[in-house]
C-alpha positions in Angstrom: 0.0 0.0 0.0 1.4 3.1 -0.8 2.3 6.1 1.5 0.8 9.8 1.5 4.0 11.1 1.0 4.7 9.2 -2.2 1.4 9.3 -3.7 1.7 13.2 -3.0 5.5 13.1 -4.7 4.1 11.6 -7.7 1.3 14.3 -8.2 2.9 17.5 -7.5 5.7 16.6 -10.6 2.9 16.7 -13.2 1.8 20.4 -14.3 -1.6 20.3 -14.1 -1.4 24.4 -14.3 -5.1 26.1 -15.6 -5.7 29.1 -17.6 -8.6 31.1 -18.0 -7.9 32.6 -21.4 -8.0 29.6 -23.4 -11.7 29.1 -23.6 -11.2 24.9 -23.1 -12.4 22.6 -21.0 -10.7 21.5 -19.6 -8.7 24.7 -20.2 -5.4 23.0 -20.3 -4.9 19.6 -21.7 -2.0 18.4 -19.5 -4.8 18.2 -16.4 -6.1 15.5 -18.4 -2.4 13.6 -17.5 -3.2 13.5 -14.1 -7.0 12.5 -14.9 -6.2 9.6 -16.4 -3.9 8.6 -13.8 -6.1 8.8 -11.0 -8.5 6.9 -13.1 -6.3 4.4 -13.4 -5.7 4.0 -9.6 -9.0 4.1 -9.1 -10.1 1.3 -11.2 -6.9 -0.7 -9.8 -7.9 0.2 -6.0 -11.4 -1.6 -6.7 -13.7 1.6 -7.3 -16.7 0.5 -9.3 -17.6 2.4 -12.7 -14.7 4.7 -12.7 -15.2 7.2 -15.6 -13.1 10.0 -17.3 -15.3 12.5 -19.1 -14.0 14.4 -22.1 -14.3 17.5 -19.6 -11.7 16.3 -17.4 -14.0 15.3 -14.5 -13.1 12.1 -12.9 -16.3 10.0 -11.0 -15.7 6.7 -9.2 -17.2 4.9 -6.4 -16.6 2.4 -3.7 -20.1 0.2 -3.2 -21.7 0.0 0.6 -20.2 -2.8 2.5 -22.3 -5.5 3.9 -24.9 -4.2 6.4 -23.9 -0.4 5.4 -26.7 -0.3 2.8 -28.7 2.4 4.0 -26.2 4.6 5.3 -26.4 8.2 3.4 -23.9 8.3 0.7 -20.7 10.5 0.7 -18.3 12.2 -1.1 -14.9 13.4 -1.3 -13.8 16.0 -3.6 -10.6 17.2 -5.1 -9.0 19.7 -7.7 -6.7 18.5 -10.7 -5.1 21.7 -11.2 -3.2 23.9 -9.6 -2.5 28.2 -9.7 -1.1 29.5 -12.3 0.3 32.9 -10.5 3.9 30.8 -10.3 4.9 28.3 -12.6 4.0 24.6 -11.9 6.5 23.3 -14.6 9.1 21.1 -13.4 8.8 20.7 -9.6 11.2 19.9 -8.2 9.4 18.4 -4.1 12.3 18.2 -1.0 11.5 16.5 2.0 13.2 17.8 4.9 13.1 15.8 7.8 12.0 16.4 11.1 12.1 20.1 10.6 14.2 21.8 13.3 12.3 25.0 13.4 15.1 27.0 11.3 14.4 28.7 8.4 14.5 26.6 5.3 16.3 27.7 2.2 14.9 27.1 -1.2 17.4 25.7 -3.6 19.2 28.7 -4.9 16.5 30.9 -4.9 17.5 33.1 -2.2 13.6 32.3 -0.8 14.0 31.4 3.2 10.9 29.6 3.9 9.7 30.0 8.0 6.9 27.1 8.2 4.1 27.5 11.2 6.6 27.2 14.2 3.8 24.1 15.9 5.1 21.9 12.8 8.9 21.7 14.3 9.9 18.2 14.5 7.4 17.1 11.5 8.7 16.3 7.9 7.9 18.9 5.8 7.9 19.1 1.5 9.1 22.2 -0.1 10.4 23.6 -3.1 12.9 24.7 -4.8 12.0 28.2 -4.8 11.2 28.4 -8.8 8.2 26.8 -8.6 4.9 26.7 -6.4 4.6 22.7 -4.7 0.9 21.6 -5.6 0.0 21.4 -2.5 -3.2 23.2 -3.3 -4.8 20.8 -4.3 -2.4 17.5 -4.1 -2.2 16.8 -1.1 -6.2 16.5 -1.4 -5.8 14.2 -4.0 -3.1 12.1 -2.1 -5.1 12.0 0.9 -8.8 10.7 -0.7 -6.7 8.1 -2.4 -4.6 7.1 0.3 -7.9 6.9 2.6 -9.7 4.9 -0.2 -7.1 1.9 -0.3 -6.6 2.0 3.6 -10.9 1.6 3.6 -10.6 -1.3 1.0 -7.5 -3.0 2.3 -9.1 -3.4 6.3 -12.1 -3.4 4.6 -13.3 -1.1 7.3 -17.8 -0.7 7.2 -18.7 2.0 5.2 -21.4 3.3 3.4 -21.6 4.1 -0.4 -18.2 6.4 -0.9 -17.9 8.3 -4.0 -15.1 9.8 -5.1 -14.9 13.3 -7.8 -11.4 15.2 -9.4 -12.6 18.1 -11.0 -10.4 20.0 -13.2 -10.3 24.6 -13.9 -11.3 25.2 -10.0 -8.3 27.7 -10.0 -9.9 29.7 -12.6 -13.6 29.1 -11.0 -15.1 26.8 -13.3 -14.6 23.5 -11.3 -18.6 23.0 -11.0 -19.1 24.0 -14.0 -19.6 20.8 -15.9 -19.8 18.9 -12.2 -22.8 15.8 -12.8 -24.0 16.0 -8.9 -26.5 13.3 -10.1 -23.8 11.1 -11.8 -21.4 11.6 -8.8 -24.2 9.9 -6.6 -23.8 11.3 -3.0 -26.0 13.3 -1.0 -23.6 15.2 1.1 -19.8 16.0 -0.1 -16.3 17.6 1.3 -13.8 19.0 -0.6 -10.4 18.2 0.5 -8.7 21.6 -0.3 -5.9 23.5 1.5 -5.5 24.6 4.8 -4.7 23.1 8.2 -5.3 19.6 9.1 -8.1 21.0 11.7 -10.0 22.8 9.6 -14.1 22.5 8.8 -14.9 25.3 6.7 -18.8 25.9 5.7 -19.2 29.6 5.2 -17.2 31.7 2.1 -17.5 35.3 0.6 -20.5 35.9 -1.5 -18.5 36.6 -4.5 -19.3 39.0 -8.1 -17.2 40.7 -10.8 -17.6 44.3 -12.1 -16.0 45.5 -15.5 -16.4 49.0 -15.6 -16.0 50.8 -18.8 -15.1 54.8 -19.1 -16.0 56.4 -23.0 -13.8 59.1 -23.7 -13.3 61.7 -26.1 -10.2 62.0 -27.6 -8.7 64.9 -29.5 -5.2 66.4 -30.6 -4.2 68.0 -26.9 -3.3 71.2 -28.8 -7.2 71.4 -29.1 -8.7 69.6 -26.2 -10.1 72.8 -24.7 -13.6 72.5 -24.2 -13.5 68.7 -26.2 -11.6 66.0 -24.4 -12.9 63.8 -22.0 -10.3 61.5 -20.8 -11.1 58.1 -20.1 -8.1 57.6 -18.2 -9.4 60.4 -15.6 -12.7 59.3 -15.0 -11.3 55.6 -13.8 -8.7 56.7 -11.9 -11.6 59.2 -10.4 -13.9 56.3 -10.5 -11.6 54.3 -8.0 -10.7 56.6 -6.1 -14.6 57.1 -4.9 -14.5 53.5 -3.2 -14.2 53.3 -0.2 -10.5 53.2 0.8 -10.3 50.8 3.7 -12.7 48.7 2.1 -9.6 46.3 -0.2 -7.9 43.2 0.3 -5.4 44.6 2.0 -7.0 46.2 5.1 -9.7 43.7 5.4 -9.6 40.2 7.3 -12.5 37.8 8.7 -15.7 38.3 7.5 -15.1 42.2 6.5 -15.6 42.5 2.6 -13.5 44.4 -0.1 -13.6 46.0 -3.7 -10.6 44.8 -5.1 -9.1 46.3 -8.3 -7.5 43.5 -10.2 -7.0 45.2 -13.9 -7.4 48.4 -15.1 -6.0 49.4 -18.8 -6.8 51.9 -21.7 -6.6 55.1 -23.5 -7.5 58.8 -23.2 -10.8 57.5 -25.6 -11.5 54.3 -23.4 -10.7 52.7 -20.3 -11.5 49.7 -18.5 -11.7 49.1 -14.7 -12.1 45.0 -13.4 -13.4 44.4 -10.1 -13.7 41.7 -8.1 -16.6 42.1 -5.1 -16.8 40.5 -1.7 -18.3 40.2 1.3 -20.1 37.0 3.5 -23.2 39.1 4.9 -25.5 39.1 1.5 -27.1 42.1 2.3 -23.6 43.9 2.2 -22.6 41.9 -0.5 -25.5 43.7 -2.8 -25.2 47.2 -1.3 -21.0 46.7 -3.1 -23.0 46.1 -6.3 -25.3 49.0 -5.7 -22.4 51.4 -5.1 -20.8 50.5 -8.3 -23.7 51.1 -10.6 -24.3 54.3 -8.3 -21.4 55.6 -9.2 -21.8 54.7 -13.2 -25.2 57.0 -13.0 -22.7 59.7 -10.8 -20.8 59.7 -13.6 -23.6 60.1 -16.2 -24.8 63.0 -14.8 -21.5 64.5 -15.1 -20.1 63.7 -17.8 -23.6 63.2 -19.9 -25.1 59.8 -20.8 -23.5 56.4 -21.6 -19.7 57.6 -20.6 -19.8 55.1 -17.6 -21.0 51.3 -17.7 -20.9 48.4 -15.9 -21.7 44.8 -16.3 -21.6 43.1 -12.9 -21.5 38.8 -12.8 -22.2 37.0 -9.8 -19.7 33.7 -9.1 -20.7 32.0 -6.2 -22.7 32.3 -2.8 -22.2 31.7 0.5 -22.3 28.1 1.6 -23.5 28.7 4.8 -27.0 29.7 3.4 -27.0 25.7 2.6 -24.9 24.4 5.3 -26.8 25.8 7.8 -29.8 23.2 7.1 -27.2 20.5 7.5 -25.0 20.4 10.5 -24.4 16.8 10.7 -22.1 17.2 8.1 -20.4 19.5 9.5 -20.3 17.6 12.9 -19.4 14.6 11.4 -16.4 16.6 10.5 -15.5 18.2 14.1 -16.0 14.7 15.6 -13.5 13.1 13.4 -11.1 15.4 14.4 -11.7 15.5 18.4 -11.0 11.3 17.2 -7.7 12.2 16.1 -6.8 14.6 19.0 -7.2 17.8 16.6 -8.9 20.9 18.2 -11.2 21.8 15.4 -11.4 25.3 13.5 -13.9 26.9 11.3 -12.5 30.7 10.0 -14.6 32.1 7.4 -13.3 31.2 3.9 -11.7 34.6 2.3 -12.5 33.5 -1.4 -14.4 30.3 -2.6 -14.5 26.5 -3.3 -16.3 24.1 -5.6 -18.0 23.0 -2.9 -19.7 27.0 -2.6 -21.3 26.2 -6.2 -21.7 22.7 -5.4 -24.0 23.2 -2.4 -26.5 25.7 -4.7 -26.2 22.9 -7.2 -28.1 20.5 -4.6 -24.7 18.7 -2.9 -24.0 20.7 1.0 -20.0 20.0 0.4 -18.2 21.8 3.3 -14.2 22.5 3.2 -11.8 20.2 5.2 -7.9 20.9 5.0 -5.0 18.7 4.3 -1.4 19.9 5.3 -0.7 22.3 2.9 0.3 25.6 3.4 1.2 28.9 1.1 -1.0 28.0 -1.6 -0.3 29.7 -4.9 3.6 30.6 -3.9 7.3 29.9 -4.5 7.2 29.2 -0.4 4.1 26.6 -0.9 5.1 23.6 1.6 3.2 20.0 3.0 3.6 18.8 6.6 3.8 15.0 6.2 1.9 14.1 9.1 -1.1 16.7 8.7 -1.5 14.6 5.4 -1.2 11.4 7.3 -3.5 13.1 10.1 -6.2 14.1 7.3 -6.5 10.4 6.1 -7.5 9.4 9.6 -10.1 12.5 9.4 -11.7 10.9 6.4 -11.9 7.4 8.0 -13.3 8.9 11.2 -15.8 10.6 8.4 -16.9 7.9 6.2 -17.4 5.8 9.9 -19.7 8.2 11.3 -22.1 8.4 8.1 -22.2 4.3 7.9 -23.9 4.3 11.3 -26.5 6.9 9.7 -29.6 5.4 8.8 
């Protein structure tokens, strides 16, 4: 039976990078290595009806044992592909072992990586500094797996398991093609970053705004009385938000506008937002200042000059979750199990599982060991993988004895 660790090792050296500009899906073909893979050890574990859809979504499940018929079925969910704001070609994973608290230097990189000082003594993986690890979401994908051959090989009572890899949830579209009905459970967890300890069921209620600023442009020789520069009004434009209200100054549940492009000309400009905030009714009064201001600017500047079109992404889960604590309590119980004190901050961004419980599947957030996400300084602690297996035995053992 193989390890956590070198499941994990094997995973994080494929690039299973997205991209949200190629208009695929999957949007990169080289998730579709690692798809295939898993649905090869899926078959080869004993999972019934394993199936790779041309979409990159991988489904599979593990039948009730004996006397576990009735028991609700459940899920475990992971993501194929990893961030693409630092390379994920040619990772290059280093065990260190039992960490000895020190800073840890990446390769050559110069990078000095100082891991949560409660991990001294555990083995840790890092990299070499050129690359992010794939923690996010590897180590989710080691530890389902791992969990899965450990259930079959003691063939410990459970009831109906089934198992999803979904591919783009980097770029937000991991539920986008997600078959709850194929996938066949009734309640779900995503196995996705963070601290071995962690139940997370509530997220940021979550839109996009792309302003756009129509300008007049002239010769500047003869702008008196003519030009209306684009360029102005955004920076005017932004500059109207509220300035303690970004990423920056805000933590917990407070919400932000955050700026994440801006570009154009003295003729036409573009501003791209991203909006968030858990409390819903907050949450719509960010939208409402944004087209507030666009009719601000109308009136000042004279009709049309300002638009935006505003898309919502995702909800918060805990509009769903909160019909269903017994997943989340099966959760916290299987962590008191383990000796784990069990935490529950508010997600600062989203999951599949955020889509997925609007989509009719209440899929809370559990962590796995992995830590930096999205970074040169991304690192794995060993035993919090090894620790989250034990959570998803303690898991799939409380829903058997539901009836």
């Amino acid at each position: 039976m193989k390890t956590v660790l070198e499941r994990f090792l094997t995973y994080v050296k494929l690039d299973t990078q997205s991209d949200e500009t190629t208009g695929l899906h999957p949007s990169t073909a080289k998730q579709l290595v690692l798809a295939r893979l898993l649905a090869e050890e899926l078959t080869e574990t004993g999972l019934a009806g394993t199936l790779l859809t041309e979409k990159g979504y991988v489904y599979a499940a593990l039948p009730a044992s004996p006397g576990c018929e009735d028991a609700p079925a459940v899920g475990f969910i992971a993501h194929l592909d990893t961030s693409d704001a630092v390379s994920g070609r040619d990772v290059r994973p280093r065990v260190v072992t039992r960490w000895d608290g020190s800073p840890i230097p990446l390769g050559d990189s110069g990078i000095l990586l100082k891991p949560e000082p409660h991990l001294a003594g555990h083995d840790l993986v890092v990299t070499d500094g050129t690359t992010l690890l794939g923690a996010d979401d590897k180590c989710g994908i080691a530890v389902i797996m791992s969990a899965l051959e450990e259930i079959i090989e003691k063939k410990l009572p459970h009831g109906k398991i089934c198992v999803g890899f979904t591919p783009d949830e980097e770029i937000g579209q991991g539920a986008d093609f997600f078959d709850v009905e194929r996938f066949g459970a009734k309640y779900a967890y995503t196995v996705d970053a963070g601290p071995e300890n962690e139940i997370e069921y509530e997220n940021f209620n979550a839109a996009s705004a792309a302003v756009t600023f129509q300008g007049v442009s002239i010769h500047p020789g003869y702008a008196f009385g003519v030009m209306v520069n684009a360029l102005k009004m955004a920076r005017t434009f932004d500059a109207l938000l509220p300035e303690s209200e970004v990423p920056e100054r805000t933590r917990g549940r407070e919400g932000f506008y955050h700026l994440t492009r801006c570009s154009g000309t003295p003729e036409r400009a573009e501003l791209h937002y991203i909006l968030r905030d858990h409390d819903a009714g907050r949450f719509e009064a960010r939208k409402k200042t944004i087209l507030d201001l666009c009719g601000r600017f109308d009136r000042q500047y004279g009709p049309g000059r300002v638009s935006a079109v505003i898309r919502d992404q995702y909800r918060n889960m805990a509009e769903v979750m909160k019909d269903h604590p017994f997943v989340v309590e099966a959760a916290r119980e299987a962590m008191k199990e383990v000796g784990l004190e069990p935490s529950s901050p508010p997600i600062r961004g989203g999951t599949d599982g955020a889509r997925l419980c609007f989509m009719g599947l209440p899929c809370p957030n559990i962590g796995h060991g992995g830590y930096n996400a999205h970074s040169r300084s991304e690192y794995a602690d060993v035993r919090g993988m090894e620790t989250a297996v034990r959570v998803l035995l303690g898991i799939v053992t409380r829903f058997s004895l539901e009836k």
